[in-house]
N, C-alpha and C positions, 0 to 999 in steps of 0.2 A: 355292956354287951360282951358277952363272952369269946373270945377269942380274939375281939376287934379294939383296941385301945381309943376308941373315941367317946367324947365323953356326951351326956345325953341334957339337952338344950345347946350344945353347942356347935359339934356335928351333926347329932342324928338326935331323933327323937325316939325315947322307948316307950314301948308300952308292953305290959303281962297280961293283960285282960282286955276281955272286947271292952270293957266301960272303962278304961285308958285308953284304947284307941279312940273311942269318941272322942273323949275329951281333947286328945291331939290335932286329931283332925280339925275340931270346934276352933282350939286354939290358933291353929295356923289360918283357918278359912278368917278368923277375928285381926289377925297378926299378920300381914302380908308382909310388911316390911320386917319382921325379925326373921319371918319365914324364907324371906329370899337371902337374910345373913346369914341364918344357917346352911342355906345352899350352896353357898358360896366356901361355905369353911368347909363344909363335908367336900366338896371339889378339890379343892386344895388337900383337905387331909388324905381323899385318895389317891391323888397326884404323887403325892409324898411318901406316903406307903404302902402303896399296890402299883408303882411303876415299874417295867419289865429289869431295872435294874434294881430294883429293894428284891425282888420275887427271886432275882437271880443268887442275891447276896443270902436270902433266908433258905434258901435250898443250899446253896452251898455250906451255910450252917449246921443243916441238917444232916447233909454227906459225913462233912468234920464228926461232928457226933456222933453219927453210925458208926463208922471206921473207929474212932476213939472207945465206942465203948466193946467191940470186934475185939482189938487190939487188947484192952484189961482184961475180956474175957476167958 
């Protein structure tokens, strides 16, 4: 998924096409129990890097870099 580092059966589920989405669906409505592990690691993954202290730390990043590339230029 692009821009998001999670990987796909483990976090989230991807799909490109509506006939992947079916199939996703099919599979989790088939899969309850994998589907509620995946729930649980996508929880935890967003805990871990979308909490109001990662979000702080990636903008403050971003500042750095602005400034930093200001300063070569």
């Amino acid at each position: 998924m692009e821009g998001i580092n999670a990987e796909d059966g483990k976090e989230v589920l991807i799909a490109n096409t509506a006939y992947e989405f079916a199939e996703k669906i099919d599979y989790c409505l088939k899969n309850p129990d994998i589907l509620r592990g995946i729930g649980k690691r996508a929880q935890a993954f967003a805990a871990q890097n979308f909490g109001d202290f990662e979000i702080a730390v990636s903008v403050m990043e971003a500042y750095k870099n602005l400034i930093s590339e200001k300063i070569t230029a």
